[in-house]
Backbone bond lengths (Angstrom), bond angles and torsions (degrees), N, CA, C in turn:
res aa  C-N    CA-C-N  psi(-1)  N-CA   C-N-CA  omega(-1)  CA-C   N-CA-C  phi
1 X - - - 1.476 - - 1.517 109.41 -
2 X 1.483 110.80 146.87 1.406 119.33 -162.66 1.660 92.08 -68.32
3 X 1.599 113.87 144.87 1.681 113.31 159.31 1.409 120.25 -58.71
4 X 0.975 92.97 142.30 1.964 102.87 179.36 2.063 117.41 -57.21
5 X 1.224 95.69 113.04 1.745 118.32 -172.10 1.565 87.99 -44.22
6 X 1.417 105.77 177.79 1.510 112.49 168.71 1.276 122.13 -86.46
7 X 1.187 133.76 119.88 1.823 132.98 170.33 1.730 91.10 88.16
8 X 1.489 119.64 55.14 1.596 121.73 163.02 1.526 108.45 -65.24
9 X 1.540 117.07 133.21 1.206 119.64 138.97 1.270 138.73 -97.33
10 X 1.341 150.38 76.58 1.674 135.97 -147.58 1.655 89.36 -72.21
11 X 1.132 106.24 141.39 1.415 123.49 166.94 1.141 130.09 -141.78
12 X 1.588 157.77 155.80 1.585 151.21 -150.49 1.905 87.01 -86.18
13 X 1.176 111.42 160.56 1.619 125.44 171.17 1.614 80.56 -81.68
14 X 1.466 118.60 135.63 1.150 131.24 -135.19 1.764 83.79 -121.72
15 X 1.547 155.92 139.89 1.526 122.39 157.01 1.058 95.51 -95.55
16 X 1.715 101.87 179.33 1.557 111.09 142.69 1.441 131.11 -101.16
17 X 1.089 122.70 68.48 1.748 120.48 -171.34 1.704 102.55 -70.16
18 X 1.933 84.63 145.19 1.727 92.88 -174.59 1.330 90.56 -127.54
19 X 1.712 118.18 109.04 1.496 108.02 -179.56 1.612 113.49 -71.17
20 X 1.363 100.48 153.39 1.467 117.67 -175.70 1.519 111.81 -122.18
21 X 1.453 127.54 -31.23 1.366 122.82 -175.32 1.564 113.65 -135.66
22 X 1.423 118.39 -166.62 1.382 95.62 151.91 1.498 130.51 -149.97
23 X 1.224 133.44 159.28 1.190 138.00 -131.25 1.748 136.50 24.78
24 X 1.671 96.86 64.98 1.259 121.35 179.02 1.210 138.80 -143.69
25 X 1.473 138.33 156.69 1.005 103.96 -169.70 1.708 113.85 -105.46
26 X 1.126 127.12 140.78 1.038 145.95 149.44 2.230 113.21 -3.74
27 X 1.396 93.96 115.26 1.837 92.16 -165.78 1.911 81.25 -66.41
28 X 1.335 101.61 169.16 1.283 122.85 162.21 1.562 109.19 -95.68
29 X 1.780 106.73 149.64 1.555 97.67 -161.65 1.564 94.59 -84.79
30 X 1.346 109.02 -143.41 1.251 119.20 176.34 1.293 94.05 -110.48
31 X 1.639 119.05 157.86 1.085 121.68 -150.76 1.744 105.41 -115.26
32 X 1.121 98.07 120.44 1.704 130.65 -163.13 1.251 83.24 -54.96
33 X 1.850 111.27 -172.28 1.542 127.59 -163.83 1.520 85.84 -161.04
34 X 1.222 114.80 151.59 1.346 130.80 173.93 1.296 116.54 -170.10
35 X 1.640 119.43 131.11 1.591 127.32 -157.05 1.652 100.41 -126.60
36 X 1.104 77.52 115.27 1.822 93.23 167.32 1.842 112.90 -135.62
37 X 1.622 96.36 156.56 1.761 136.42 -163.39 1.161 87.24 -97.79
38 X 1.715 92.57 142.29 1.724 106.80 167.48 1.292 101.89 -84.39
39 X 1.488 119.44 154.06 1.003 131.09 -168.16 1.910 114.79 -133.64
40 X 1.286 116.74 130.59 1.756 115.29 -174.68 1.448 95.56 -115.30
41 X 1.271 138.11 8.72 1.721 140.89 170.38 1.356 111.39 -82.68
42 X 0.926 118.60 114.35 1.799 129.50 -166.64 1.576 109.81 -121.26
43 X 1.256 120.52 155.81 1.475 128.63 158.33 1.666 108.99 74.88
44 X 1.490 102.79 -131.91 1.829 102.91 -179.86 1.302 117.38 -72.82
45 X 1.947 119.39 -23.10 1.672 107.92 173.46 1.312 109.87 -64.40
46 X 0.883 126.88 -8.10 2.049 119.63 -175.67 1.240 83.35 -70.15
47 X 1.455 146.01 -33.22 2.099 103.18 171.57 1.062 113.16 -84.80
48 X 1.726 138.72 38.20 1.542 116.43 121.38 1.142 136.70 -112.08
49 X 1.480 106.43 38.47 1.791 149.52 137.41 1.268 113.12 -34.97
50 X 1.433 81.58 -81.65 1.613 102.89 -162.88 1.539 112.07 -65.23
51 X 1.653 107.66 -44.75 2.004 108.30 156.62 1.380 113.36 -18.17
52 X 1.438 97.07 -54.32 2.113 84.79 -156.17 2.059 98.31 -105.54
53 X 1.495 96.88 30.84 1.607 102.14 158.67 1.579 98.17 94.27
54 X 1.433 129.54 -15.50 1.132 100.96 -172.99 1.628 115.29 -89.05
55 X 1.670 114.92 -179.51 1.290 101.72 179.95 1.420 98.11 -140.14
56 X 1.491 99.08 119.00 2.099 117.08 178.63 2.077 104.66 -57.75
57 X 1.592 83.72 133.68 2.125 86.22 -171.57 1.655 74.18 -135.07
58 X 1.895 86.14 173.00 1.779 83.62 148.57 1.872 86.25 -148.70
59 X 1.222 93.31 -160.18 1.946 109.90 -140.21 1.381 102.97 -139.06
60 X 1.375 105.43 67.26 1.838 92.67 174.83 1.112 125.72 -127.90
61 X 1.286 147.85 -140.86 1.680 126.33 -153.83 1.383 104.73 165.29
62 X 0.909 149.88 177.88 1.927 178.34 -122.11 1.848 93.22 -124.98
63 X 0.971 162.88 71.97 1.625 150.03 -174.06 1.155 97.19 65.01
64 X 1.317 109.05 93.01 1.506 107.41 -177.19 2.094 82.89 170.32
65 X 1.481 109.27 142.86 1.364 125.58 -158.24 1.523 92.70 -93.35
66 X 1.324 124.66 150.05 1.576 117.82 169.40 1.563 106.96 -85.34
67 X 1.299 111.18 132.43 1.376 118.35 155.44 1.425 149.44 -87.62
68 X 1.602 132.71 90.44 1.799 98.42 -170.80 1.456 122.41 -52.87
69 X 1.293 114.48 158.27 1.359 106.55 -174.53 2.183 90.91 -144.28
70 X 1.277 115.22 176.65 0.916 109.93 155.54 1.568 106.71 -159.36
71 X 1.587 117.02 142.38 1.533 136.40 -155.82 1.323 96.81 -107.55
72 X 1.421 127.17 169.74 1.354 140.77 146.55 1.421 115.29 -78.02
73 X 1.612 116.95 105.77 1.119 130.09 175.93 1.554 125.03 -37.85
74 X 1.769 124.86 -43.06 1.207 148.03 -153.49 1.934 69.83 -95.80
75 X 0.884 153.76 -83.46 1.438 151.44 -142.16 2.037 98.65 -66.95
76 X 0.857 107.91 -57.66 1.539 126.74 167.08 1.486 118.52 -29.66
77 X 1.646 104.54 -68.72 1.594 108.58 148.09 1.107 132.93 -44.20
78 X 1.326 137.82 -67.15 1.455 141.07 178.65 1.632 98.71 -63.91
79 X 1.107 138.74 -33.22 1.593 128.40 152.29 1.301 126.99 -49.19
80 X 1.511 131.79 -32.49 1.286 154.10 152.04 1.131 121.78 -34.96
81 X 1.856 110.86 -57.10 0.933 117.44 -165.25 1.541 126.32 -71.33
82 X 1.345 87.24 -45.83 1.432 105.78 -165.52 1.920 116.26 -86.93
83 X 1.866 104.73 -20.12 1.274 100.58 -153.73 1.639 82.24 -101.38
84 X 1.261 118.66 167.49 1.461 139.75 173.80 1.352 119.06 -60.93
85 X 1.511 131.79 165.65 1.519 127.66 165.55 1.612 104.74 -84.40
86 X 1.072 127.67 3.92 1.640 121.60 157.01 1.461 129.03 -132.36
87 X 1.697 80.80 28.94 1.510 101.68 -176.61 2.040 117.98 -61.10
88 X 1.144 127.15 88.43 2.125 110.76 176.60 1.267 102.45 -42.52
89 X 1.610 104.68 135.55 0.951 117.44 166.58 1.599 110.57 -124.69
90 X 1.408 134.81 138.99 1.385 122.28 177.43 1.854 110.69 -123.43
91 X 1.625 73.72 112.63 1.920 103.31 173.40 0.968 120.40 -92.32
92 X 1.447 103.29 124.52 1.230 125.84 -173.72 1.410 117.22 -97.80
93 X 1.329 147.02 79.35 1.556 152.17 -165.35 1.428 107.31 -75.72
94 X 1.768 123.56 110.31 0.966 112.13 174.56 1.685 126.33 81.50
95 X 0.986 92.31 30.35 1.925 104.94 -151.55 1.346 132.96 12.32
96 X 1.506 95.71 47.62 1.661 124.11 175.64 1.834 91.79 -64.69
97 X 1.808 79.75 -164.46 1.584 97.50 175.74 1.546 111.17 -73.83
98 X 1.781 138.99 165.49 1.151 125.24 -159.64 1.574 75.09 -111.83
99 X 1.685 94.89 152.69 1.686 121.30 156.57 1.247 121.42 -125.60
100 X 1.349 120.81 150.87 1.075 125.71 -171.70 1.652 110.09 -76.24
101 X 0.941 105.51 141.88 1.865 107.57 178.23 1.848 92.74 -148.78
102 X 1.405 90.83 166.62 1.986 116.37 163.46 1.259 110.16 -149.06
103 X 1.296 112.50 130.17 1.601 147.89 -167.06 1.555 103.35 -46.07
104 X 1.045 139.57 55.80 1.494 153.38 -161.85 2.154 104.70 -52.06
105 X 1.123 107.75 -36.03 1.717 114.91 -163.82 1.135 98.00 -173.32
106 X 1.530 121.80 126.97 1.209 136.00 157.86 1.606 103.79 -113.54
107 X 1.429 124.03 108.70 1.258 107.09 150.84 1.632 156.61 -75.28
108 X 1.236 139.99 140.91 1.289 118.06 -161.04 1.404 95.94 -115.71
109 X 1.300 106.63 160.34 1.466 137.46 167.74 1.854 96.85 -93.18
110 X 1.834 94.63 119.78 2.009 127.61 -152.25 1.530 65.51 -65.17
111 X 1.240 156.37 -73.02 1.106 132.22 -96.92 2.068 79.21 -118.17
112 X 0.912 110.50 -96.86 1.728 114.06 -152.98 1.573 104.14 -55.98
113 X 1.658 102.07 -20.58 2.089 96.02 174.59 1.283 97.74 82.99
114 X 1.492 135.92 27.37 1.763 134.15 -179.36 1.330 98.21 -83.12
115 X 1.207 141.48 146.44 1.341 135.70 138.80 1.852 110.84 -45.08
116 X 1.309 94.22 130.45 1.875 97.11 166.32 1.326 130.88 -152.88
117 X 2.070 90.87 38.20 1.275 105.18 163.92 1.794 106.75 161.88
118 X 1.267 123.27 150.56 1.495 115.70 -147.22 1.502 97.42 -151.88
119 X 1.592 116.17 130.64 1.479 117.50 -178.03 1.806 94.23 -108.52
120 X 1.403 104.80 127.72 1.437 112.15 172.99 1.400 122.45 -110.13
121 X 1.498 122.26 103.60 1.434 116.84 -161.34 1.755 110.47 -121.41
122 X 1.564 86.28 122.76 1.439 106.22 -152.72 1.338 108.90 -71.48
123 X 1.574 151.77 176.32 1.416 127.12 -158.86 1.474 63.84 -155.03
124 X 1.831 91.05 157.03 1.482 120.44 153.03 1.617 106.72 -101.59
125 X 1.421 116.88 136.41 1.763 137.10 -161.76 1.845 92.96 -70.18
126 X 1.395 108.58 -25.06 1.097 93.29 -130.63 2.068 83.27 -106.75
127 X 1.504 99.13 -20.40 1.676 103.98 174.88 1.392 125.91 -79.70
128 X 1.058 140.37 144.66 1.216 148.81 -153.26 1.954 99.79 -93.89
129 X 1.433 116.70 132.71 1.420 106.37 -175.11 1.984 101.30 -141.72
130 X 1.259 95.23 132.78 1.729 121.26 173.74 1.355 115.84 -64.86
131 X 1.155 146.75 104.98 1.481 150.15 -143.33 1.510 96.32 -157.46
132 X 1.510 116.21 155.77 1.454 128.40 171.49 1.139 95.05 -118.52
133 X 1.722 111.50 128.10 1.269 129.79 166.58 1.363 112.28 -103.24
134 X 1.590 109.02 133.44 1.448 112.50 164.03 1.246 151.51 -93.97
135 X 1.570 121.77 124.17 1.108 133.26 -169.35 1.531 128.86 -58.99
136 X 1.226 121.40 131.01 1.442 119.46 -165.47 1.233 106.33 -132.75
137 X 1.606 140.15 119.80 1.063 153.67 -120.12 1.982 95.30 -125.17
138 X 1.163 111.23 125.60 1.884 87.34 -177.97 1.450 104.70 -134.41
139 X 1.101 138.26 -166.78 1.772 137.39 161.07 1.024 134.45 68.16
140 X 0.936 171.29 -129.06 1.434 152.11 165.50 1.304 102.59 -159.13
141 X 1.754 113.49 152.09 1.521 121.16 -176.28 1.449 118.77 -125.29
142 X 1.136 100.36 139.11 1.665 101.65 -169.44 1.227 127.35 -54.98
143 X 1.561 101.96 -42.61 2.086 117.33 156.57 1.100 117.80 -37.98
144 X 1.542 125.84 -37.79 1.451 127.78 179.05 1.209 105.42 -73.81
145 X 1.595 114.69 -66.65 1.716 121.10 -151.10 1.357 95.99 -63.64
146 X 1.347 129.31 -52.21 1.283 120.96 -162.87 1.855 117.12 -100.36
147 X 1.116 95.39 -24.73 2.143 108.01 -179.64 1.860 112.83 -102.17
148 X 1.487 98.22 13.57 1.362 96.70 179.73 1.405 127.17 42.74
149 X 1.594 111.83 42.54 1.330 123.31 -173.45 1.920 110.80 -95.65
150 X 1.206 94.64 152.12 1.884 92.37 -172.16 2.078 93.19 -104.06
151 X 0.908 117.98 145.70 1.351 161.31 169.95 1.888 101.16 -62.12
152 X 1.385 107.86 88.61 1.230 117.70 -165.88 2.253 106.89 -113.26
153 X 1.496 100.58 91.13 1.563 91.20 -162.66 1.689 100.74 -104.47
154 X 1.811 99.29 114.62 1.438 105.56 -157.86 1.769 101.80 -75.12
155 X 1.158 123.06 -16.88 1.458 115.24 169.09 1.560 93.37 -148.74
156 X 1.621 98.49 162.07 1.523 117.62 172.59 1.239 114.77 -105.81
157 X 1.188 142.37 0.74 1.714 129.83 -168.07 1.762 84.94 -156.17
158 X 1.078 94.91 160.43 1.541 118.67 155.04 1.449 121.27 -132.40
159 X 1.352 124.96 158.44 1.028 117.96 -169.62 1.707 107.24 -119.71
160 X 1.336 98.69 135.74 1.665 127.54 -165.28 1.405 125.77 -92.44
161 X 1.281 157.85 -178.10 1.302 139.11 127.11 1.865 97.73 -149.71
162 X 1.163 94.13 138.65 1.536 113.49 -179.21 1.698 125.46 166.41
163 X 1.252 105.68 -160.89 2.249 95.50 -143.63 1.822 88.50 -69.41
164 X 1.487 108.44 155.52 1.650 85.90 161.28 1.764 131.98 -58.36
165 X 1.029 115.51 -34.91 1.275 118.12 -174.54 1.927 114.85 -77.40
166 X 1.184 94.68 7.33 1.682 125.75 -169.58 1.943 99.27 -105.82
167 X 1.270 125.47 -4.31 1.259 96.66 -148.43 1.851 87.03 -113.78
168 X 1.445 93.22 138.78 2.059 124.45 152.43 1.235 106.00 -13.89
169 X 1.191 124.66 98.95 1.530 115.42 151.28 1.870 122.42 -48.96
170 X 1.687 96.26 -64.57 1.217 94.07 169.41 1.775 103.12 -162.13
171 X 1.270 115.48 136.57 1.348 102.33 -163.20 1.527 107.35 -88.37
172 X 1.433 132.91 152.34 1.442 116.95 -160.07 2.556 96.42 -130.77
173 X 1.029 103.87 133.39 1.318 118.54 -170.22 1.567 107.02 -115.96
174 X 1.398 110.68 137.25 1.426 109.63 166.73 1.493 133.18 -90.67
175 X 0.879 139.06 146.81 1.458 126.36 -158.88 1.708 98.80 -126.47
176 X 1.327 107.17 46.48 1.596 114.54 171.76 0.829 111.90 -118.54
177 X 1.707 121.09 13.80 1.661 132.04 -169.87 1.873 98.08 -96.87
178 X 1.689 100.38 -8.57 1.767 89.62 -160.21 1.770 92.08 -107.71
179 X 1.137 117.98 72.72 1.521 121.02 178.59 1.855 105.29 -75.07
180 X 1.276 110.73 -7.83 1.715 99.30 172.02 1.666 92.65 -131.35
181 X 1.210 93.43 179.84 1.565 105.18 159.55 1.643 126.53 -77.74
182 X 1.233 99.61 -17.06 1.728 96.41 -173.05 1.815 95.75 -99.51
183 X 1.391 123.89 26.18 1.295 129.95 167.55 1.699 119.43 -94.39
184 X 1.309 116.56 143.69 1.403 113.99 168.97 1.292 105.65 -169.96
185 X 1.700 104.81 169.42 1.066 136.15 -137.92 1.827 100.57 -115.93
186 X 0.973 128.35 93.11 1.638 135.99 -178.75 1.310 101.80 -96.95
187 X 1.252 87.36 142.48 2.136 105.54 171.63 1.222 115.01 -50.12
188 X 1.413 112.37 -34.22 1.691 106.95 178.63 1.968 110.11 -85.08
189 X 1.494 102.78 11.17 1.615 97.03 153.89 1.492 123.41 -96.00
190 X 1.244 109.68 -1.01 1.071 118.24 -171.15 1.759 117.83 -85.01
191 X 1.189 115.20 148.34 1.498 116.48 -168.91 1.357 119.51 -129.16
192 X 2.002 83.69 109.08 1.503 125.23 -120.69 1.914 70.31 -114.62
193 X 2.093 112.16 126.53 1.733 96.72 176.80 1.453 106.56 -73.63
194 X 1.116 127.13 152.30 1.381 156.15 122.60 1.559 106.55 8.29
195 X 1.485 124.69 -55.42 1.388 134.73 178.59 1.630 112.84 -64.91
196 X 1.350 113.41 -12.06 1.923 128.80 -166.35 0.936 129.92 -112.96
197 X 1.239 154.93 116.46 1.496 133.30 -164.06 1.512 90.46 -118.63
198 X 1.580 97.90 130.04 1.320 119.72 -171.71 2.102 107.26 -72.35
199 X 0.762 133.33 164.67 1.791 145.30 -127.49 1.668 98.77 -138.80
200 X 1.926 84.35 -63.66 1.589 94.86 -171.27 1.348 111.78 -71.91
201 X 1.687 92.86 176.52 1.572 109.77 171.62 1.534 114.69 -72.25
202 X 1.359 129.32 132.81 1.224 130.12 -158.39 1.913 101.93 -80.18
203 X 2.118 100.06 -22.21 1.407 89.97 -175.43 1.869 111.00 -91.26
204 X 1.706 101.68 -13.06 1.737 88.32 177.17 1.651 120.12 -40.90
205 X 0.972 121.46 130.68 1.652 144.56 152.54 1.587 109.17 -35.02
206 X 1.409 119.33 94.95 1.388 95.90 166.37 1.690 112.19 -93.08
207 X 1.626 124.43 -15.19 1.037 112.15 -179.73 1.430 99.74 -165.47
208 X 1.839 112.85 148.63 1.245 122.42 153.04 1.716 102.44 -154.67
209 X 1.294 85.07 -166.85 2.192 92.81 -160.97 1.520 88.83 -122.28
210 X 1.806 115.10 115.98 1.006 145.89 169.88 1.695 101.46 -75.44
211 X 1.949 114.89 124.82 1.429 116.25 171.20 1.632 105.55 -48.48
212 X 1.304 104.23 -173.94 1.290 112.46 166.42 1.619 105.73 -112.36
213 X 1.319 97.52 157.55 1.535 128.32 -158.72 1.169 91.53 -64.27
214 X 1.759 140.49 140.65 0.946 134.10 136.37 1.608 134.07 -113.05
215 X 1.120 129.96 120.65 1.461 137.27 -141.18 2.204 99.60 -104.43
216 X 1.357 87.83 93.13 1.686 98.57 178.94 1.698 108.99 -74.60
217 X 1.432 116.48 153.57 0.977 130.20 -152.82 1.714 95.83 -106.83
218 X 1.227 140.91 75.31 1.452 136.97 159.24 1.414 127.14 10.66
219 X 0.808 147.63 82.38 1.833 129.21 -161.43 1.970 87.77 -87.59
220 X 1.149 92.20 149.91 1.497 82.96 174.80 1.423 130.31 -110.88
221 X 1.510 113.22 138.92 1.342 128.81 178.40 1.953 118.89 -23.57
222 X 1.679 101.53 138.47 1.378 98.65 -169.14 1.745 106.94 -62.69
223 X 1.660 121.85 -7.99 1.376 113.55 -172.51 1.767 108.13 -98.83
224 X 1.551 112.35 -19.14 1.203 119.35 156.80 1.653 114.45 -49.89
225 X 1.463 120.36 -70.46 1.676 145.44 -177.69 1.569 85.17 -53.89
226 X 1.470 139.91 -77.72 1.700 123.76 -170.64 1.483 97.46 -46.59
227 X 1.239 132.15 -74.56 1.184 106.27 -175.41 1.421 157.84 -28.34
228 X 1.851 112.01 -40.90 0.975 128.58 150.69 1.660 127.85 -66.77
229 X 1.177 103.20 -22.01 1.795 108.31 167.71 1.517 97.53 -55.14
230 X 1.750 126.49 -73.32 1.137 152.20 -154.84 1.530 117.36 -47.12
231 X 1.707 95.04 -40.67 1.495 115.06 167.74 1.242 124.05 -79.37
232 X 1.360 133.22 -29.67 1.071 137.37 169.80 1.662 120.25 -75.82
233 X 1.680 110.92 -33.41 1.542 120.46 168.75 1.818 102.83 -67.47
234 X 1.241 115.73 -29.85 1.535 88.10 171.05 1.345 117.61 -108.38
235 X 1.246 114.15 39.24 1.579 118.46 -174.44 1.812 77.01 -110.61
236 X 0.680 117.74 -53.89 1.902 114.30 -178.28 1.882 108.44 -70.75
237 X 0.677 126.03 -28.62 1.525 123.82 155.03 1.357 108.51 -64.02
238 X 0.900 126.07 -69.53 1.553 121.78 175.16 1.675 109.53 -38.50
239 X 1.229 118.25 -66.93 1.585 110.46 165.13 1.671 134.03 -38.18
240 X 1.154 106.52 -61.07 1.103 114.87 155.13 1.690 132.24 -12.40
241 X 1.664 90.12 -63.50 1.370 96.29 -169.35 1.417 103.93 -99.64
242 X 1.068 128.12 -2.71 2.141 122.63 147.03 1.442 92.83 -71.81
243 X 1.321 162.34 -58.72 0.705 134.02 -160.87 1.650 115.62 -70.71
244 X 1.196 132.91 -34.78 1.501 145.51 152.09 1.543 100.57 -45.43
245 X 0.993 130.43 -79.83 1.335 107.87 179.49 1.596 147.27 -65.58
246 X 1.300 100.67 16.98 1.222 129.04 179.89 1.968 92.71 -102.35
247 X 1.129 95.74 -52.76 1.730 88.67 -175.04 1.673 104.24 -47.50
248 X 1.434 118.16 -69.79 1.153 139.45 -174.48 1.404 113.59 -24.70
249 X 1.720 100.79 -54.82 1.764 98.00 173.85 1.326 122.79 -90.26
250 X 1.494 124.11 14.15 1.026 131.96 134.44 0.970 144.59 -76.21
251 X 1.323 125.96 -7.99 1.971 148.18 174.23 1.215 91.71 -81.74
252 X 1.615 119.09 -49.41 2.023 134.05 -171.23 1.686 82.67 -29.59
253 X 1.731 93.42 -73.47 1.090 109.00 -138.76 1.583 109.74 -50.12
């Protein structure tokens, strides 16, 4: 595996889910293609890789050897963007035969957020795999629109296990179920496919609608209020007597 670039971030392959219904899961797309070169450039030369657009990965699997490989960055991105974190993808190395892989770690560069380096981990069709699917919140709730309540989502993913070609893009929930505040939204409401066997706890909370804050006004204590009497009676004594002694050295005079 390539050495770690300068200023790595490892981060989850991130999707973009666009909810469409609710309490369902998300179709799986059709499954993209992506071609990558073997690669013998290791360590700090992989940034003059990335110069001429490409981006250094490697290719490994369950008994199975790691490979460097390197992708077209500009193809990589627009693959990123659009496809899921349990999206199949089938890589083709060398324009061999294609295998199935999923985008395991993309790291970023802290500062511009580029990808500058990618773990591709190849799946067997036929083995069963543990994945976190993400939750996507949709519809509107009556606690909010009308009780000025805020949208409180106690976890984002749940965790799944089932075939790869079986797996959740992202599971999507309606949030028109929380018409009060003492309403919520548990994993076991969620609609979990038939093909998946759900991970989580069926009673975790994924969501309910928190009132809004209300900020009371202190009245203050009777030893606070004596106090301020006390201070203010000798703030006028004090006056008083500049003004008295102002008379005085004016009579002098």
């Amino acid at each position: 595996m390539a050495a770690q670039p300068e200023c790595p971030l490892v981060v989850p392959y991130a999707p973009n889910a666009h909810p469409e219904a609710l309490f369902r899961m998300s179709a799986a797309p059709a499954r993209p293609k992506l071609a990558a070169t073997s690669r013998a450039v290791t360590g700090k030369k992989v940034s003059y890789l990335r110069k001429d657009g490409k981006l250094p990965a490697v290719v490994y699997g369950r008994g199975l050897s790691s490979d460097n490989v390197t992708i077209d960055a500009h193809e990589f991105e627009q693959l990123r963007r659009h496809a899921g974190a349990n999206t199949l993808i089938d890589l083709s190395v060398d324009g061999g035969k294609s295998t199935p892989i999923l985008v395991h770690d993309v790291q970023l560069h802290r500062v511009t957020r580029q990808p500058l380096h990618a773990d591709l981990y190849v799946v067997r069709m036929t083995e069963e795999l543990t994945v976190d699917v993400p939750l996507v919140a949709e519809g509107e709730s009556e606690a909010i629109e009308n009780a000025g309540g805020t949208l409180m989502r106690a976890i984002e993913h749940v965790r799944v296990r089932a075939l790869p070609d079986h797996l959740p893009q992202s599971i999507h929930y309606s949030i028109a179920a929380l018409a009060t505040f003492d309403d919520a939204i548990h994993v076991r409401d969620l609609d979990i496919p038939t093909d998946a066997t759900l991970l989580t706890d069926g009673d975790e909370v994924v969501a309910k609608v928190l009132p809004p804050r209300v900020e009371e006004e202190v009245a203050p204590t009777a030893e606070a209020a004596e106090g301020e009497a006390e201070e203010g009676a000798g703030e006028t004594e004090s006056g008083e007597g500049g003004e008295s002694g102002g008379d005085a050295e004016a009579s002098e005079g």
